[in-house]
N, C-alpha and C positions, 0 to 999 in steps of 0.2 A: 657463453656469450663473451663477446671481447670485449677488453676492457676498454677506457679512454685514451692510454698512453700510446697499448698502438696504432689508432685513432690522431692522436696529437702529432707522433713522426709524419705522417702522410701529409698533415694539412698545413699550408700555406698563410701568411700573413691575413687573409681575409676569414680566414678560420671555415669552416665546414666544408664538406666535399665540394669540390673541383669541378664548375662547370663548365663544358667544353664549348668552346666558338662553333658554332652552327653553321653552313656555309649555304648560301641561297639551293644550290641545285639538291644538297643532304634535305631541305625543307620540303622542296616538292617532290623529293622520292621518297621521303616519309614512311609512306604507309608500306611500299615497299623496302625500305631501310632498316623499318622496325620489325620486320616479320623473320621472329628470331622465338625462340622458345621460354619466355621470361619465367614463366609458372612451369611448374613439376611438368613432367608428360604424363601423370595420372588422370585418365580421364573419366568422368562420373556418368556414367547412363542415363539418359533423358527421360526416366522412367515417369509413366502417366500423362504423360503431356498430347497433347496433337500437334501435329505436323503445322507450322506454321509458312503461309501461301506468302513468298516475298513481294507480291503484286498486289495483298491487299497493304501491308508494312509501309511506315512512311518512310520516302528517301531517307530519312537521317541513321535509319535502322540497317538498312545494308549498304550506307557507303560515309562517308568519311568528309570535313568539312575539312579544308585547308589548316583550318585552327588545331583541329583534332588533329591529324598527321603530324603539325608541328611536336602537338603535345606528345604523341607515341614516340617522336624522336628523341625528347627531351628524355619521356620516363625510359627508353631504352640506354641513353648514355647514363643517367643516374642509376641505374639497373649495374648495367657494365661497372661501374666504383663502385656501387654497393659488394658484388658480388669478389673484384679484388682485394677491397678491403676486409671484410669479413668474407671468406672460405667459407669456413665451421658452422657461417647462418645459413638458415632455408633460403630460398631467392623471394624473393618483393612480389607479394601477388598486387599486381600493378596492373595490366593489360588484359583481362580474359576474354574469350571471346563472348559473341552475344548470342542470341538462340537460333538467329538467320542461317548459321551456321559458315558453311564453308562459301565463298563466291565462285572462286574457280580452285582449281587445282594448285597453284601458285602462291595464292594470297588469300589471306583469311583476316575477316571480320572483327578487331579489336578494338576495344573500347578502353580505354580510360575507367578506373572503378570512380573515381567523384563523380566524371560526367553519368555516370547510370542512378545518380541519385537524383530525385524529383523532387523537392521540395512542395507538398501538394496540402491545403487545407478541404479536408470532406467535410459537406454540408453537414455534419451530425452531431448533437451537442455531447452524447455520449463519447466520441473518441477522441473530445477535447484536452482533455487530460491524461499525460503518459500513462498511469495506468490502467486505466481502462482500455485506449488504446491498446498499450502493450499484450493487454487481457487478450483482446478481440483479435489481435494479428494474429496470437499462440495457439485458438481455439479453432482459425478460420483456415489455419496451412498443416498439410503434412509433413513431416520430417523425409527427407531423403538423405542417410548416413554417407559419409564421405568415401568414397573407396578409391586410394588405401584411405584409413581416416587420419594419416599422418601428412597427407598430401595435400593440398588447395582444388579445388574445381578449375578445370579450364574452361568452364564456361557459367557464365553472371549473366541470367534470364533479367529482362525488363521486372517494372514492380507490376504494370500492365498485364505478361504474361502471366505471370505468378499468381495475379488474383484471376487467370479465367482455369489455371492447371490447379491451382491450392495443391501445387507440389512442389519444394523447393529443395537447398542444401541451407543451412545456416547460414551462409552468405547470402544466400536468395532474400531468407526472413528478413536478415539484418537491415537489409537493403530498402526494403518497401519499411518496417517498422521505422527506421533511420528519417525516410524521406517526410512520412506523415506526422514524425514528428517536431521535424524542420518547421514542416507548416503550421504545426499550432504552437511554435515560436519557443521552440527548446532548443539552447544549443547541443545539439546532438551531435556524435562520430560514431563510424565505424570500428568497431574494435578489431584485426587477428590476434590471435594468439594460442597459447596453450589452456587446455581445463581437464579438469576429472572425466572420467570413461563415463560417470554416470550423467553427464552433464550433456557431453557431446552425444550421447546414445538416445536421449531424453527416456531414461531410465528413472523413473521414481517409486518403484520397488521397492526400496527402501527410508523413505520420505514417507512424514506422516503427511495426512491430507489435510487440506487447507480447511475443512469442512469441523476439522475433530481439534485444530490445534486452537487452541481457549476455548476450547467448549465449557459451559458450567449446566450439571447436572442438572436436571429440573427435577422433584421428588413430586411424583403425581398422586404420591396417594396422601397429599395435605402434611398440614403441622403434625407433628408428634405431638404426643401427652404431654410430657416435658414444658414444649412452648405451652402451649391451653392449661396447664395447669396455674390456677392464680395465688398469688401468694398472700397469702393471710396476714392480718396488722398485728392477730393475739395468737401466732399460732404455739404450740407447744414447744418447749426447749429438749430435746435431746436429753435422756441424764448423761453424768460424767463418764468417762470413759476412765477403770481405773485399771492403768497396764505399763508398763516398767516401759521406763525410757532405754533402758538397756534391750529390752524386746524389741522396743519401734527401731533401735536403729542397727540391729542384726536382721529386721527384715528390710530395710529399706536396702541395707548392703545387697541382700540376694536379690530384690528387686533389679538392684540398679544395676549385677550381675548378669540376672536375667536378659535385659533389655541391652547391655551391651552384647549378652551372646546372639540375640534376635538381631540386632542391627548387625552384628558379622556375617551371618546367615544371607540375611539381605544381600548385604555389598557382595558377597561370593556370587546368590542366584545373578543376579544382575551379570555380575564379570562375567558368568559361563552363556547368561541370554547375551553381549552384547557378544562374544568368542562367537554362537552361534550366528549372528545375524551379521554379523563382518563380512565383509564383499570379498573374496576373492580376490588374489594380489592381480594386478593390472601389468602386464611384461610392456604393454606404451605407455607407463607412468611419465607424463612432463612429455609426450611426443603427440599424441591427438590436437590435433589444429582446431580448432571453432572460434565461431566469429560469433562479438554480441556487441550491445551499443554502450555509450558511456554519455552522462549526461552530466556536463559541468556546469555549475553555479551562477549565478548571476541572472540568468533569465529566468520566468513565468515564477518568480521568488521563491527559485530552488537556490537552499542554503546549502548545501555539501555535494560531492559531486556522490556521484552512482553506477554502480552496472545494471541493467536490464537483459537478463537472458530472453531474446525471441523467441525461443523454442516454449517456455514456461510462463512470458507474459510476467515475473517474479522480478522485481528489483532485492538484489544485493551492494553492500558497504565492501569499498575497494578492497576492505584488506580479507575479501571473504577467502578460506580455503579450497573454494571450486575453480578459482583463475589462479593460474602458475605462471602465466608471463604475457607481454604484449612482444608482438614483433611490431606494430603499426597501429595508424590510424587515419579517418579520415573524410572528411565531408566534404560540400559541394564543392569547398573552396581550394584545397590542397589536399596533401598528403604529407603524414607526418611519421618517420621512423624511429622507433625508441633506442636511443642510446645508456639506457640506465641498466643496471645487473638487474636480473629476476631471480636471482638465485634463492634468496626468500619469497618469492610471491611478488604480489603485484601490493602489499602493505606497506611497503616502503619509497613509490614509487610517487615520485612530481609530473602535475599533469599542465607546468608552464610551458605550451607550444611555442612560445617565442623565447626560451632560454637553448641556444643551438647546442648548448653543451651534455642537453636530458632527450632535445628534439631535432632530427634533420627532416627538412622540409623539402619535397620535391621542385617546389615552386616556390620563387622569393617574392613573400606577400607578410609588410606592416598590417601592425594590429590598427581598427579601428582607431583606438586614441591617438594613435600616431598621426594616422591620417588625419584627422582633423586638425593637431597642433601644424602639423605641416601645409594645411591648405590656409590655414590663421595665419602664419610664419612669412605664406608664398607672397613676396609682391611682385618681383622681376621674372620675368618670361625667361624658362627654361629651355635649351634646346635639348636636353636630355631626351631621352623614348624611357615612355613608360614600361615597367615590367610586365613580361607575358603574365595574361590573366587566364584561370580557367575558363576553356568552353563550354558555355549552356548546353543543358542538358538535352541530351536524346532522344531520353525519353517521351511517350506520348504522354498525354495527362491521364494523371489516373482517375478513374472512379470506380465507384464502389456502388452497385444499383440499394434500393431498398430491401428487394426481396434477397439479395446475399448479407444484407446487414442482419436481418431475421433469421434466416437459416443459420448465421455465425457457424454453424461445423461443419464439414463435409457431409455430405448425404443427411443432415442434418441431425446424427447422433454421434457422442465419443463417448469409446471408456475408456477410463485410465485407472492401472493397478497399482495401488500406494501398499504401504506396510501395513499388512494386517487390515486393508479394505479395498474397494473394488468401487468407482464413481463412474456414473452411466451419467448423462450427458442428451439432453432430446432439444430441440426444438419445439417451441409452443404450437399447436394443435400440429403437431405429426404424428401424435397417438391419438387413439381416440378417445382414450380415460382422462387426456390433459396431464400427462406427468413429463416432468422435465426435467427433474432431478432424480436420480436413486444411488443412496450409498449404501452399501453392505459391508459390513466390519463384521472379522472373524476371530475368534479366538486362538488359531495357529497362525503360525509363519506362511506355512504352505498354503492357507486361504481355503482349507478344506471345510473346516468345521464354522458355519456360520450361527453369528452371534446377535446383531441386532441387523434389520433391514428398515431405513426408511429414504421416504420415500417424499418429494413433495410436486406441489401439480398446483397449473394456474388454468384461468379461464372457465373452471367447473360451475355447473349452474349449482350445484349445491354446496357452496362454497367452501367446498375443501381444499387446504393447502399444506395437509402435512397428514403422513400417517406412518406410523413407528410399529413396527414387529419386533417381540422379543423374543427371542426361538428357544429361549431357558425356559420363562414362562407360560410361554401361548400366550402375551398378553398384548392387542395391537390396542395403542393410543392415536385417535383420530384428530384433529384440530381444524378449527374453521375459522372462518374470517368473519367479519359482521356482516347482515346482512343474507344468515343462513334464515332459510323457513321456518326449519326446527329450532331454531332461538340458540344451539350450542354453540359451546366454545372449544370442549374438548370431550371426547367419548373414549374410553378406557372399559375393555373388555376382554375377554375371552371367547366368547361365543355371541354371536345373535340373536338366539335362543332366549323367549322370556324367563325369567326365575335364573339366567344365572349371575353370577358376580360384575356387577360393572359399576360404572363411575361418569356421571354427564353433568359437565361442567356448563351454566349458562350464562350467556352476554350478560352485564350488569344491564338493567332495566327492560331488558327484551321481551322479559316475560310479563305476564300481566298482574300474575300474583307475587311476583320480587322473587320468583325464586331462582338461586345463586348454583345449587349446586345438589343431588340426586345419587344417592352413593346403596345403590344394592346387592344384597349379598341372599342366599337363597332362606335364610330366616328372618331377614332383616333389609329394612331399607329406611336412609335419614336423609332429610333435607333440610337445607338453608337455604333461608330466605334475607332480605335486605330491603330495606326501604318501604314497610307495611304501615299500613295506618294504624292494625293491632299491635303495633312491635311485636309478631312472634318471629324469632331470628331461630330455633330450630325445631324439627319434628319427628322423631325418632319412634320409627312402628318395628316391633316384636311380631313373628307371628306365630301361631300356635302350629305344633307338628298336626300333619292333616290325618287323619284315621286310613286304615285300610280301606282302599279302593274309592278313597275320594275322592275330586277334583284336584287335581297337581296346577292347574289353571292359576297363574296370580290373579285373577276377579274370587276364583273361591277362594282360598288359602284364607282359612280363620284367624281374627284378629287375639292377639293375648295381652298386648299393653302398648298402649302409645305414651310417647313421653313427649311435651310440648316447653317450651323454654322462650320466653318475654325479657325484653328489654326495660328498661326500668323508664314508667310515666311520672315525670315532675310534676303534671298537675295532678296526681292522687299521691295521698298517705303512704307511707314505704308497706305499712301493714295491710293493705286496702289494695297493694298493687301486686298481682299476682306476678310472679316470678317463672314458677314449673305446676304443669298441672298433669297429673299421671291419672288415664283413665286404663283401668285396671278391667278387661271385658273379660276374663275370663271367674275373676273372683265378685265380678257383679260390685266395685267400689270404683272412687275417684279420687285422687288424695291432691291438694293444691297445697302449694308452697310457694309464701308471699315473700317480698325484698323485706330484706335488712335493713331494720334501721340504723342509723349511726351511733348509739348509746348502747346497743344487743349485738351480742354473740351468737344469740341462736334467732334464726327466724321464728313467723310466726304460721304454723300448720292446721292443717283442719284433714278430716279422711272421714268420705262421706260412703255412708250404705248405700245403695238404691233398693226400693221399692221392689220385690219381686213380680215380676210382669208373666200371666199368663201368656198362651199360645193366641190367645185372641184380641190382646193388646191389653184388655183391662187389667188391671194393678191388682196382687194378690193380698196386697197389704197394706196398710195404709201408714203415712210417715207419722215417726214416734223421735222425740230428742235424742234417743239409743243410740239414733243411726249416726250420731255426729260424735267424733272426737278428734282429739287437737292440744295443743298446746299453744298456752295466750300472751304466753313472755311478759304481759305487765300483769302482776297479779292483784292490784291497786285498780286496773280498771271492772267495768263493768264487762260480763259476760257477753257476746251479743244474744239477740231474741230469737226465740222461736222461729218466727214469723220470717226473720232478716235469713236466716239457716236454710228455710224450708224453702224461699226464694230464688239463693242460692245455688242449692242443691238443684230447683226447677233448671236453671239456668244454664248448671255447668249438663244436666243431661241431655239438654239439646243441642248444645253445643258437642256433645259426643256422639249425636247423631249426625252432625254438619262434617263430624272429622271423618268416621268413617266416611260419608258419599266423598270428601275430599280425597282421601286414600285410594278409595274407588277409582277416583277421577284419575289421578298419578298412575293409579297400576295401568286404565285402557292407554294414557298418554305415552307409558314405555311400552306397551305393545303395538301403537302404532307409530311412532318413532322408529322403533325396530324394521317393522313393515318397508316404511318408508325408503330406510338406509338401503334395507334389500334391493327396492324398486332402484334405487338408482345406483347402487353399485353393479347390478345387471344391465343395467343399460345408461351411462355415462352420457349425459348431453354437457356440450361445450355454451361457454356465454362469443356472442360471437356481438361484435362493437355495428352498430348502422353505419359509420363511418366504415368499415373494415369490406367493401363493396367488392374485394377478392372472395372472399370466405363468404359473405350472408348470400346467402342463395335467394330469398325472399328478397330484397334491395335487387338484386341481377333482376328477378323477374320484371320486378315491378320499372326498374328504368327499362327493360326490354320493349313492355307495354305502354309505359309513357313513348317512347320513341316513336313505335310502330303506330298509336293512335294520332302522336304529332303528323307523322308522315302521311295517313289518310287520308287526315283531317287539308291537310296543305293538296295533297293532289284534290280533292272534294272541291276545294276554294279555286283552284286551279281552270277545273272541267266547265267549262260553259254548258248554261242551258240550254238545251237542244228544242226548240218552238215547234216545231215541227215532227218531235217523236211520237206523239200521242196519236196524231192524225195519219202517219207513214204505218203505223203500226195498224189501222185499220185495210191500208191495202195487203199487209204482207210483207213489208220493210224493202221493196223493190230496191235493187242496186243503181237501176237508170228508171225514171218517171218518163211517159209518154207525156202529150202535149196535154190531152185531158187529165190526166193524173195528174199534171201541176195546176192546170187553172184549176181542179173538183178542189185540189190540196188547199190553193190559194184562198179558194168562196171559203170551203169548210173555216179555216183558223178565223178569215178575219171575222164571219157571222159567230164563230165562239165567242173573242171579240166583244162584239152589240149586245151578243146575250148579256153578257160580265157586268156589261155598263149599263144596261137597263136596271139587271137586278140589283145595282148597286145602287141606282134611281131610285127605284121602289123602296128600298130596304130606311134610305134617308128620310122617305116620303111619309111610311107608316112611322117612324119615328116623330118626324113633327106632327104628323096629327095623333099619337097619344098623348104629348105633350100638353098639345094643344084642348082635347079635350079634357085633361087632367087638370088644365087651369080653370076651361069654363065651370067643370062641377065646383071645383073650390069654391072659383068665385059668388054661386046661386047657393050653394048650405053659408056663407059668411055674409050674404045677403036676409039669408033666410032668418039667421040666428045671430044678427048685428049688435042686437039689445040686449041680448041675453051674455055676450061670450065675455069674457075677463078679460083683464089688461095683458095678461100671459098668453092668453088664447092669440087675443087681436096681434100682439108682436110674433107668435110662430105662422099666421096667417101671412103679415106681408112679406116676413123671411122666405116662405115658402114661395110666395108670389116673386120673389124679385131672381130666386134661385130659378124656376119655372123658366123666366121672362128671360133670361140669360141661354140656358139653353135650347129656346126654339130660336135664338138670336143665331146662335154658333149652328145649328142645324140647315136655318136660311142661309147662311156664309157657302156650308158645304156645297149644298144643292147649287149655288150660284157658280163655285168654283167647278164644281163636278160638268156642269152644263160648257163650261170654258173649255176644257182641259179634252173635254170626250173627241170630239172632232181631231185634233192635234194628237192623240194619240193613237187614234186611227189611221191618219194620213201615215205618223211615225214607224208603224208597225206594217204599213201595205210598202213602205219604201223597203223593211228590210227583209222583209218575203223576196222581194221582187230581186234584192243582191245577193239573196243566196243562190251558192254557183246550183244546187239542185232543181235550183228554180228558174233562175232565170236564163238559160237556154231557152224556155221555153214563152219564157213571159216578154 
C-alpha cells in the first residue's frame, strides 16, 4: 500500500485528490463517458437466480437519472486519480453493474454502490437489533464464492433481488444487511477489503459451535455423596498422624515432579492436536477480497465501533485477526477510500471519515455538526451552489413477506460443519416430529466416530424440547417443558423397557403426591418427594431377587426392604418425631428411627417383630413385649407402655401395607408412562396455535363453513317468495298458463286466502269463549263458597279475575282488528296476482 508522501507530492494547496471541471456536454454523455471498465473483468456467474423480465423492473432499474450519470462521471474521473496515483492498488469497486444486465450492446447498466443501498425498516420486532438481524440475513442467503476470489463482482444484485434468489456474493449480503440496518438506525458502511480464506469461503471447519462455546455441564445423575453427606457438630477427630517431616517433603518433591511431568505431557499432546488441526497454508494469504459491514459508535448506544461478517451473522472487535485490510467504505451518503497502512491488520486503523489524511471521499459532504453550525452561522444569502449530493436510491422497497421470515433458511433446513460437530438447522413444523435443532459432536477430527447427539423440538403436544443421546453410554436424556401430561421434567434412560435403569425427574408441584424425582435401577428404585403434609422427603424400595421362573414383571418382583426418610415436625417432641422407618418384609420386622435431640448424640430407636400371620390372614401369635427393642437415650425416664408399643406397632403395620399398594401404584405409573412415551414417539402430533389459520386445518374448515352458510343464508334472504309455486305446481309447473289456467290459478290462491282468514276467525273466536267460560265457572264456585273462602283465597280469586278480564280484552281488540285488516288484504293480494307478468296477460 502507498504511503502518504507519495500521496502529499501529487496534491495541491486544497489537499486531497484533484477534482476535475466537468464540462456540461461530459454531464449529459455520462452514462456513455463512463462505460469504461472500472472493476476487474472477473466476472461471477449468476448462479441460482431466474432470469429477470425488464418490463416488469422499475425504470430506475434499467436506466439511469440525470443525477446518476452525473455521479458515474464523477466516480469515473475519481477512479482515473485513484488508479494514477496508486498503480500497485486493486481499482475502486465503485460502478458494478445491476442484474438488468446488458441494455444494448454498447452500453451497460451501472450503478453507483451507495445508491444500491436502501435504507429500509421491516415491520418485525425481531430484526430490530443488529444481531439478530445480522443472524437472520446469514441464515436466510447462500454464499456464492468470488471467482477468482481475489477479484470484485461485476455485478451488485438489488437487496429485492437477493431476497427472492437467497443467492448472493458477499457484496450481495453486505448490501441488503448494510441497508436494513440503516433503517433500524445504525450507522452502518460497507466494508471491501481483505480476510482469511476461512472467512471468505464461510468455512467453519474449524470453529467451535456457537451451541458448545460456554456450555456448563449439567450432571444428571444428582449430587454426589460428597455434597449429601452432612457434617456432624461431634464428629470424631482423626488420630495423629506420626511421619517425618523429611518423608512429607521428598514426597511432595516427587509429587510436584510428577505434575510438572503430566503438565509437559499435556502442553506437547495439545502442540501435536493443534500441528494436527492447523489449516493448510493459504498461497492467497492478504489477496481474497470480501466485503462486511462496520458499525460505528454513537447511535442505537453503540459504545465501540465493530465488524459484522454477513456471511456468519457474528460480530467481531476491529483488531480481530480474520480482516487484513480495508480498501474502502461506504454508505447511502458517499464513498470513502482508506488512506492508512494495513500492513498490521485493521488494529491500528482510525475510522474518522472526515480526517482526509486516513480518508478520501468520493463526494464532498460536511459532517452533520458542521452543517448545523453553518446553518446557525448563515445570515447573508449565498450565491455559492451547493455541493453535488448523492442520488436516491434505486432501489425498490424491500420486503420481507411473513412466511420467508418463518422459513429463515432456504428450503427451510441448514447444516453447518463446525470442529468436531455437525448443526442441522429446520424450520418449525417442516418435520413432523417438531425438531428444529440437532447437533451432533464427534470425538474425531474427521467427524467419523459420533459422540453425543441432541436434539431439540418446539410445538410438540407432549411437550418435549430437548433430547440428548449419549452413543458411549446408550443413555438418551429427555426434557420437557411445563405443562407435560405426564407431570416430567427430565427422563434419563437407556431402554423403554419396564425394570430397566432410568431416572424421571418431575415439575415441582405437578404431581399430586410432591413427588420430585423416581430414580430406578433393576433392584431398586427411590423417590423424592417435596412439599407433603407427612414430611416424608424420601422412599427407597429394595427388591428381593425373584425365584426361578417367576414373574420378571415389576407388579410382581418381591419386596425386601423399604427405607422411608421425614423431615423434622416442630410441633412433636424430637424423640416422638419419627425420622426413618425401615419395613424389613422379608425378615417379617420394622425398625423406626426418631430425630435427634439437641442434648443426644445418638437418636432414639425402637425394632419391632411382627406377629406371624397365617395363609388365611389370622395371626399365628399373639403380641408379647419380646417383640419390641430399642434404645431409649434418657435412661432417667420412664420406659414407654405396653399398650402405647402395641399401638404403635398396630399402626406402623398398616402403614406398610399402604406402602406397598403405594409402590404398586409407582411401578403400574412407570409402566404406563413408558406406554405412553411409545405412543407418541410413534406418532408425534404438533401443538398448532387457532390463531395460526395456515396450519390448523380444523379453523380452515370451520371459516370455510362459516362462509359457505353465510353465503346461503344471504342468497335465501335474497330469493323472493314465490305465491304462486304451490298452486302452479298443481298444474305441472307450465312454462306459459292459458287463459283458464290463470283465472282457476287466480280463484285457487285468493279462496286459500279466505280460508287463512276464517281460520284465523275461528281460532280467536274459541279462544275467547274458553276464556270466557273459564271466568263464568270461577265466578259461580266464588259465589258458591263466598263464606267459606279465606282472605288468601278471596285475593287469588280477584287476581285471577282481573288477569281473565284483561285477556278476553286483548282477544276482542284482535278479532276487531282481524275484521279491519281482512278485506285490505284481500284487495292487496288480488292487485299483486293480477301484476304478475304470468298472470296478467291474461287477467
Amino acid at each position: 500500500m502507498e504511503t502518504l508522501l507519495e500521496l502529499e507530492e501529487k496534491e495541491d494547496e486544497g489537499g486531497g485528490i484533484e477534482q476535475k471541471e466537468l464540462s456540461p456536454q461530459e454531464l449529459l454523455d455520462g452514462e456513455k463517458a463512463v462505460n469504461i471498465n472500472i472493476t476487474s473483468p472477473g466476472d461471477t456467474p449468476f448462479g441460482r437466480t431466474k432470469p429477470v423480465n425488464l418490463s416488469e423492473c422499475p425504470s430506475a432499474y434499467h436506466h439511469n437519472s440525470p443525477q446518476e450519470k452525473q455521479l458515474l462521471v464523477i466516480a469515473d474521473n475519481f477512479s482515473s486519480q485513484y488508479s494514477h496515483i496508486f498503480p500497485s492498488r486493486k481499482p475502486l469497486f465503485l460502478c458494478p453493474l445491476n442484474e438488468c444486465g446488458v441494455k444494448s450492446p454498447v452500453c451497460l447498466i451501472q450503478k453507483f454502490v451507495s445508491t444500491t443501498l436502501r435504507s429500509t425498516m421491516l415491520p418485525y420486532s425481531g430484526l430490530y437489533d443488529w444481531d439478530n438481524c445480522a443472524s437472520f440475513v446469514a441464515d436466510h442467503l447462500v454464499l456464492q464464492a468470488l471467482d477468482p476470489p481475489i477479484e470484485p463482482p461485476r455485478r451488485l444484485i438489488s437487496p429485492t433481488l437477493l431476497l427472492e434468489t437467497q443467492t448472493g456474493t458477499c457484496f450481495d449480503v453486505s448490501t441488503l444487511l448494510c441497508s436494513l440496518l440503516l433503517g433500524a438506525g445504525y450507522d452502518a458502511y460497507c466494508v471491501t477489503g481483505y480476510a482469511v480464506r476461512e472467512m471468505c469461503l464461510l468455512d467453519q471447519s474449524r470453529q467451535e459451535c456457537p451451541l458448545l462455546v460456554g456450555e456448563v455441564e449439567v450432571q444428571v445423575e444428582g449430587t454426589s455423596a460428597e455434597d449429601e453427606r452432612q457434617v456432624r457438630k461431634y464428629a470424631v477427630k482423626p488420630p495423629r498422624e506420626l511421619r517425618s517431616n523429611f518423608e512429607r517433603a521428598q514426597q511432595e518433591l516427587k509429587e510436584q515432579e510428577a505434575r510438572a511431568e503430566l503438565l509437559r505431557r499435556q502442553q506437547e499432546a495439545q502442540r501435536l492436536q493443534e500441528e494436527l488441526e492447523r489449516s493448510p497454508p493459504d498461497p492467497l494469504q492478504g489477496q481474497m477480497l470480501h466485503c462486511w459491514v462496520l458499525v460505528l459508535a454513537g447511535k442505537r448506544e453503540i459504545r465501540d465501533h465493530f465488524f459484522i461478517d454477513p456471511l456468519t451473522g457474528k460480530g467481531y472487535a476491529l483488531g480481530d485477526e480474520s480482516f487484513l485490510g480495508v480498501e474502502a467504505l461506504w454508505n447511502q451518503h458517499n464513498y470513502w477510500v482508506n488512506m492508512q497502512d494495513c500492513g498490521r491488520g485493521c488494529s491500528d486503523m482510525e475510522y474518522n471519515l472526515g480526517d482526509t489524511t486516513m480518508w478520501e471521499s468520493v463526494l464532498f459532504r460536511i459532517t452533520e455538526k458542521e452543517e448545523e453550525e453553518e446553518l446557525e452561522e448563515e445570515e447573508v444569502w449565498s450565491e455559492e451552489p451547493k455541493p453535488f449530493e448523492m442520488p436516491r436510491s434505486w432501489v425498490d422497497t424491500i420486503a420481507l413477506s411473513k412466511q420467508d421470515l418463518e422459513r429463515r433458511w432456504p428450503g427451510g433446513s441448514r447444516s453447518t460443519q463446525y470442529r468436531k460437530a455437525k448443526l442441522e438447522q429446520f424450520t418449525p413444523y417442516l418435520l413432523p416430529d417438531g425438531l428444529v435443532t440437532r447437533l451432533t459432536t464427534y470425538t474425531d477430527l474427521e467427524c467419523e466416530e459420533v459422540d453425543v447427539v441432541r436434539e431439540w423440538y418446539q410445538n410438540r403436544l407432549d411437550h418435549l424440547e430437548e433430547r440428548e443421546l449419549q452413543r458411549a453410554t446408550n443413555v438418551t436424556i429427555e426434557r420437557f417443558s411445563p405443562g407435560c401430561k405426564l407431570k416430567l421434567k427430565t427422563h434419563s434412560y437407556v431402554s423403554l423397557a419396564p425394570g430397566t435403569e432410568r431416572r424421571m425427574d418431575f415439575h415441582s408441584g405437578a404431581c399430586p403426591d410432591g413427588l420430585l424425582r423416581r430414580v430406578e435401577t433393576p433392584g431398586q428404585m427411590e423417590e423424592t418427594f417435596d412439599h407433603r403434609d407427612d414430611l416424608l422427603y424420601s422412599r427407597h424400595v429394595f427388591y428381593a431377587r425373584s425365584p426361578e421362573g417367576g414373574s420378571q414383571e415389576p407388579g410382581g418382583r418381591p419386596l425386601e426392604r423399604v427405607v422411608e426418610r421425614f423431615h423434622r415436625d416442630a410441633a412433636k417432641a424430637a424423640r416422638e418425631d419419627v425420622a426413618e422407618r425401615v419395613f424389613l418384609f422379608a425378615e417379617g420386622s420394622i425398625e423406626v428411627t426418631f430425630h435427634l435431640e439437641d442434648d443426644r448424640i445418638i437418636p432414639v430407636r425402637r425394632s419391632f417383630v411382627k406377629p406371624r400371620v397365617l395363609p388365611d390372614g389370622q395371626r399365628a401369635e399373639s403380641w408379647r413385649p419380646g417383640m419390641v427393642t430399642g434404645y431409649q437415650g434418657d435412661p432417667h425416664e420412664d420406659p414407654p407402655k405396653n399398650v402405647y408399643l402395641y399401638e404403635m406397632l398396630t399402626a406402623l403395620m398398616d402403614e406398610e401395607e399402604k406402602v406397598a399398594l403405594q409402590i404398586k401404584h409407582s411401578e403400574t405409573e412407570v409402566r404406563e408412562i413408558l406406554a405412553t412415551r411409545e405412543r407418541e414417539e410413534s406418532n408425534p402430533e404438533l401443538r398448532i396455535s387457532i390463531y395460526d389459520t395456515a396450519r390448523n386445518e380444523k379453523v380452515q374448515r370451520y371459516r370455510e363453513d362459516m362462509i359457505r352458510a353465510q353465503e346461503e343464508s344471504q342468497k335465501q334472504v335474497k330469493k323472493e317468495i314465490d305465491l304462486l309455486a304451490p298452486f302452479l305446481a298443481r298444474l305441472g309447473d307450465p312454462e306459459v298458463l292459458s287463459s283458464q289456467q290463470a283465472q282457476k290459478v287466480l280463484e285457487d290462491c285468493l279462496a286459500n286466502q279466505r280460508m287463512r282468514m276464517i281460520e284465523q276467525d275461528q281460532i280467536l273466536q274459541a279462544r275467547y269463549d274458553k276464556e270466557t267460560q273459564a271466568l263464568q265457572h270461577e265466578q259461580k264456585r266464588y259465589q258458591i263458597n263466598q263464606l267459606n273462602m279465606s282472605k288468601e283465597e278471596e285475593e287469588r280469586y280477584h287476581a285471577y279475575c282481573s288477569e281473565t278480564v284483561f285477556k278476553i280484552g286483548v282477544i276482542k281488540q284482535r278479532q276487531s282488528r282481524h275484521k279491519e285488516i281482512t278485506p285490505q288484504k284481500h284487495l292487496a293480494l288480488k292487485e299483486k296476482l293480477i301484476r304478475d307478468p304470468r298472470l296478467a296477460p291474461h287477467l
